[in-house]
ZAMARGU-4260 file (C-alpha; in steps of 0.2 Angstrom, whole numbers, plus 5000, padded with zeros to 4 digits):
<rodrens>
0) 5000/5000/5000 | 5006/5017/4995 | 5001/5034/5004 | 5009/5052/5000 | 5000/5069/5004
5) 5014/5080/5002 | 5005/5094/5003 | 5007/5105/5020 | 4988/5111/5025 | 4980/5124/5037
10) 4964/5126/5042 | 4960/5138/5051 | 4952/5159/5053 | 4967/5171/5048 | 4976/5161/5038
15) 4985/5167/5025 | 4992/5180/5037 | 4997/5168/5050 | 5006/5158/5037 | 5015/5173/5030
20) 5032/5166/5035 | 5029/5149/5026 | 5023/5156/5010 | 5041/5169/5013 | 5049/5151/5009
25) 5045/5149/4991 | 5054/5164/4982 | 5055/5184/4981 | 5042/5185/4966 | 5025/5178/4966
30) 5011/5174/4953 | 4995/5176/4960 | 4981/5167/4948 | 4964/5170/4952 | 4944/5173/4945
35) 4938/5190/4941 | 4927/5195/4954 | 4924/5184/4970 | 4942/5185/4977 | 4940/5202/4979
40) 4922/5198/4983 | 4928/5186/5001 | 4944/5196/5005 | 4956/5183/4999 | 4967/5195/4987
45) 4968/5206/4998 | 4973/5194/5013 | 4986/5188/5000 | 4993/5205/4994 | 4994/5214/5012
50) 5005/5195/5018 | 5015/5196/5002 | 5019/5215/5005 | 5022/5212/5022 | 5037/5198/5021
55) 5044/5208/5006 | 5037/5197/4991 | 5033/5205/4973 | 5021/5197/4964 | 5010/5199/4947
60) 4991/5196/4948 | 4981/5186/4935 | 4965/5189/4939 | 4958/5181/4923 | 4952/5165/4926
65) 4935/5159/4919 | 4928/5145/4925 | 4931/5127/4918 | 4947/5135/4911 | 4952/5131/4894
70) 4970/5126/4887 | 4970/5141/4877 | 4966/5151/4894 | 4983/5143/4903 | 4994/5149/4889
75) 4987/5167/4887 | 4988/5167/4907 | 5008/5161/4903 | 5011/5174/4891 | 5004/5189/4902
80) 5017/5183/4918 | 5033/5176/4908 | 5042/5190/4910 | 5040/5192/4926 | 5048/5177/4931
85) 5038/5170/4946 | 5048/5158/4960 | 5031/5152/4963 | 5014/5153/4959 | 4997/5156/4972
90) 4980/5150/4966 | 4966/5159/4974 | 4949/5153/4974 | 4935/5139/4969 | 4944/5124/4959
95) 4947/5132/4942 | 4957/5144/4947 | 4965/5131/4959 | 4969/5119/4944 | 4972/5134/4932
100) 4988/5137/4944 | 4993/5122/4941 | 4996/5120/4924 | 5001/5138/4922 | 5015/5133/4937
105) 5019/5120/4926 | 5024/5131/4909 | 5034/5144/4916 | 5045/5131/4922 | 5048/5124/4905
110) 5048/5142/4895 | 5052/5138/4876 | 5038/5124/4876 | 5020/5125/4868 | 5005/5118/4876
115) 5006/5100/4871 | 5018/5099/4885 | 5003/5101/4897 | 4998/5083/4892 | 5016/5076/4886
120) 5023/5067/4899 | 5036/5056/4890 | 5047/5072/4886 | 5061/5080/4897 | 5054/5095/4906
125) 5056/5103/4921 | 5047/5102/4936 | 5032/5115/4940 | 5038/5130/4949 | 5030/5128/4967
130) 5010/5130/4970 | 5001/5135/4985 | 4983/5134/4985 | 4971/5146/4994 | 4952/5138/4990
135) 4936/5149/4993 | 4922/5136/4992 | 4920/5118/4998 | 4922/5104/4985 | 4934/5101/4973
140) 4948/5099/4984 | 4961/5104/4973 | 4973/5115/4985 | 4978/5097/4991 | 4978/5087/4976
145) 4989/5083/4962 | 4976/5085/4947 | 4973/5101/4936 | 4958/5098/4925 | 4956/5107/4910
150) 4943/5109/4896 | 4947/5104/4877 | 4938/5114/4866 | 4945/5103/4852 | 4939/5089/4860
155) 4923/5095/4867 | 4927/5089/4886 | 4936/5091/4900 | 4950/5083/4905 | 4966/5081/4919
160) 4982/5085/4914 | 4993/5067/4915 | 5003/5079/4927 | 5003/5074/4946 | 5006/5094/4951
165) 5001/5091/4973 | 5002/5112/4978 | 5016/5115/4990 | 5006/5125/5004 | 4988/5125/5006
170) 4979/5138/5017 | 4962/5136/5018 | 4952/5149/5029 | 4934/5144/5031 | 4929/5165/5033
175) 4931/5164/5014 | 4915/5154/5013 | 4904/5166/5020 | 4901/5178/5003 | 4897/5162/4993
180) 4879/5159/4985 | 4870/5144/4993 | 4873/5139/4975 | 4890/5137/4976 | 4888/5130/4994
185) 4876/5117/4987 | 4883/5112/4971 | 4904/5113/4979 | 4898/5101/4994 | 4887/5088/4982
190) 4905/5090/4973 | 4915/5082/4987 | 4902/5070/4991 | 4904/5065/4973 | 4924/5063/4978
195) 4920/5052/4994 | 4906/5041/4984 | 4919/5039/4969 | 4935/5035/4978 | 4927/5021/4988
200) 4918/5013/4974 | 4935/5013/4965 | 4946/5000/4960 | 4960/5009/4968 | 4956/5012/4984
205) 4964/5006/4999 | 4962/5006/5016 | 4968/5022/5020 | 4961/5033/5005 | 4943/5025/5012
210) 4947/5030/5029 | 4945/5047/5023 | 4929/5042/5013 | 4921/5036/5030 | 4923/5049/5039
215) 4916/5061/5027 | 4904/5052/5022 | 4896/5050/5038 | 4897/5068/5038 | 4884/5071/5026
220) 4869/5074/5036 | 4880/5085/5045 | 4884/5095/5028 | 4867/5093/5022 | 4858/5101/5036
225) 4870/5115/5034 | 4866/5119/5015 | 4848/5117/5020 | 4851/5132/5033 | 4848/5151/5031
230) 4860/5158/5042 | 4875/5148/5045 | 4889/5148/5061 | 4906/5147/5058 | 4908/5130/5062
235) 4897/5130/5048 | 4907/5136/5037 | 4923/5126/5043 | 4913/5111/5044 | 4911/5112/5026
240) 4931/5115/5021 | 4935/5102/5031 | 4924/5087/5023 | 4931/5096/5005 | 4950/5093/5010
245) 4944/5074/5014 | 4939/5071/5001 | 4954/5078/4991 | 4965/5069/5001 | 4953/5051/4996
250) 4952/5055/4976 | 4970/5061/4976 | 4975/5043/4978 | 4960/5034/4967 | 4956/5048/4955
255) 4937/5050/4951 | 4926/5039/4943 | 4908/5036/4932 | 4900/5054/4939 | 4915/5063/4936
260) 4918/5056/4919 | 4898/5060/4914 | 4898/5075/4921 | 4911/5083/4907 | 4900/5084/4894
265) 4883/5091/4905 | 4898/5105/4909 | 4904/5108/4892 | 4888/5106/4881 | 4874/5113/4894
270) 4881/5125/4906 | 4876/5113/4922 | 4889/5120/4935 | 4901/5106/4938 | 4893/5099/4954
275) 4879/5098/4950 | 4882/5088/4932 | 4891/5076/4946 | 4876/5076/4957 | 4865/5072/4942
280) 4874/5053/4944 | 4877/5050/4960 | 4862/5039/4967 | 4862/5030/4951 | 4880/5027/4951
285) 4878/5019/4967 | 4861/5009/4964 | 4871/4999/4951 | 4888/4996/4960 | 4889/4979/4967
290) 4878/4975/4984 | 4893/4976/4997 | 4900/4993/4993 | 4881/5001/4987 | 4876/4993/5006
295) 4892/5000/5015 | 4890/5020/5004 | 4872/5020/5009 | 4874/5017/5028 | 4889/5028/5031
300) 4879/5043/5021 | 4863/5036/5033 | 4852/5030/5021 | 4842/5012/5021 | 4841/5014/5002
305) 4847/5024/4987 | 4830/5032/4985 | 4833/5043/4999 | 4847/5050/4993 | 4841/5053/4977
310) 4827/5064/4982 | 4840/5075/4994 | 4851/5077/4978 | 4835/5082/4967 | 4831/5093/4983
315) 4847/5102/4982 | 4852/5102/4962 | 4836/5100/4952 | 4836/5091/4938 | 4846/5091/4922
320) 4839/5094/4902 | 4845/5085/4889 | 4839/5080/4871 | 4839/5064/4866 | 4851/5066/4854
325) 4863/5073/4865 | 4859/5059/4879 | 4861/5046/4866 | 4879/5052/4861 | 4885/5054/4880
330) 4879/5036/4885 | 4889/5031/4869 | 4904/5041/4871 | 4906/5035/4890 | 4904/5016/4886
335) 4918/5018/4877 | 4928/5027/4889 | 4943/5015/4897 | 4948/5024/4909 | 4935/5029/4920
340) 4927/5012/4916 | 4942/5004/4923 | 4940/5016/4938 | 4925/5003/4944 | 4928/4989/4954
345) 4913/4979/4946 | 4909/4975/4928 | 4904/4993/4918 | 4898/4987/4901 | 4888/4996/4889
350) 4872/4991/4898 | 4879/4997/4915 | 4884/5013/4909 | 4865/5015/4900 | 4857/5009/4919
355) 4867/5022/4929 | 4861/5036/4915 | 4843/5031/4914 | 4840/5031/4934 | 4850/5048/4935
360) 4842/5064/4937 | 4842/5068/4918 | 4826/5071/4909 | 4826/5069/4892 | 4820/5083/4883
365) 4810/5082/4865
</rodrens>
């Protein structure tokens, strides 16, 4: 059994300041990558900025990060900070901006090479220039693991980097949580539950990585009486960025599987918000696993069957529009898709993959 987290990670109010003197360690120029609009919304920037200023650090902002970020995103992102020359780089915010940092990390250390590089891993490059990771919502975990995901536009999808780029430093301040929408809130935490459903019915995981599984997962009534809340506390809040960094910590040694993998192409073609496209599959993906790990997801989430959680998920995220078109091509394209039916620690054929669609939250549209 193998386990590496080599990600250093704080949790707590304050805590980009208090960690001024680690962030000190990484170099004298930084490259701060963030969204448009809710870092300077929650404070974050700002928290960064005075920290930076404070233990002398120069740095360069980015603050054009859209979400689900594009490959052609990352290299104009490159382009504006070459010059620069960052020691490091800091991604600020919800999980695009977080993976963003990543791969842009990743090309300044290898100046001279053109974007195939992001998903070329038989070539000599260098290492990415160190990352820390400062998130802003609760679910995609990214600040401590090593994936950047990115969407293809020539491909129509989404997809990881082969890269395993873990950030150096995470600091995760729950405070930052309390500007979010209860959309945000809603379709971030159905995103990690999505991480601890996926990683323990995975043909990777171990026992370790499902320890982290466990505990979240019998978290969620917790985290699903918070989101059903109006006003929330700061143990709230905290309670929330805890349960995401589990479940970064579970996938970060499984990957994600069937939910994940569906979910691209609600993201790319409809719009659907990237937790909630996961949402959309969970219950199914669970009804039609096999009977010990469907029996041991349900009672750790508290449920006596996978009908009870598919009406809280169509509580919290809707449901999803499709045509049948469209619904036809995705079942087709994901029955053909290797990898995340290898992810699966029972047998995903055609007619598995066509189940798990049929009893999710889609409705078919004519």
């Amino acid at each position: 059994m193998f386990y590496n987290i080599p990600t250093k990670l704080f949790c707590e109010s304050s805590c980009i300041a208090n960690h001024a003197a680690d962030i000190a360690c990484y170099g004298k120029k930084a490259c701060i990558v963030t969204g448009k609009n809710s870092s300077k919304q929650n404070n974050s920037l700002d928290d960064m900025v005075n920290a930076l200023t404070v233990i002398g650090t120069e740095y360069i902002i980015y603050d054009q990060i859209e979400e689900n970020p594009s490959v052609e995103l990352i290299m104009e992102a490159v382009s504006c900070v070459r010059e620069f020359e960052p020691d490091f780089v800091i991604g600020i915010g919800g999980g695009s901006p977080l993976d963003a940092s990543k791969s842009i990390a990743l090309m300044l250390a290898n100046p001279g090479r053109d974007k195939t590089l992001l998903f070329d891993i038989m070539s000599d490059y260098n290492a990415a220039l160190p990352v820390i990771a400062v998130p802003t919502t609760c679910g995609t975990g990214s600040e401590i693991t090593p994936y950047s995901i990115l969407t293809l536009h020539d491909k129509k999808t989404k997809s990881s980097i082969p890269h395993n780029i873990f950030p150096v430093l995470a600091l995760a301040d729950p405070t930052y949580l309390m500007s979010a929408s209860d959309n945000i809130l809603k379709y971030t935490a159905v995103d990690a539950l999505g991480h601890f459903i996926e990683s323990y019915i995975n043909s990777r995981a171990t026992v370790i990585s499902r320890m982290f599984c466990e505990k979240g997962m019998s978290m969620w009534k917790q985290v699903k009486n918070i989101l059903q809340k109006t006003e929330r506390t700061d143990e709230d809040y905290e309670t929330l960025l805890i349960a995401s960094s589990f479940a970064g910590m579970a996938i970060s040694h499984t990957g994600t599987s069937l939910p994940h993998g569906m979910s691209y192409s609600l993201t790319y073609d409809c719009g659907i918000p990237h937790g909630k496209a996961v949402g959309t599959f969970l219950a199914s993906y669970i009804a039609n696993s096999d009977a010990v790990n469907r029996h041991a997801v349900l009672t750790l989430l508290g449920y006596s069957d996978v009908f009870g959680l598919q009406k809280d998920l169509k509580a919290l995220l809707g449901t999803v529009e499709v045509s049948r078109q469209a619904y036809d091509s995705y079942v087709n394209e994901m029955s053909q898709n290797k990898r995340k039916l290898a992810s699966c620690p029972f047998a995903a054929d055609s007619d598995k993959v066509a189940a798990i669609y049929r009893e999710s939250l889609i409705e078919i549209k004519n």
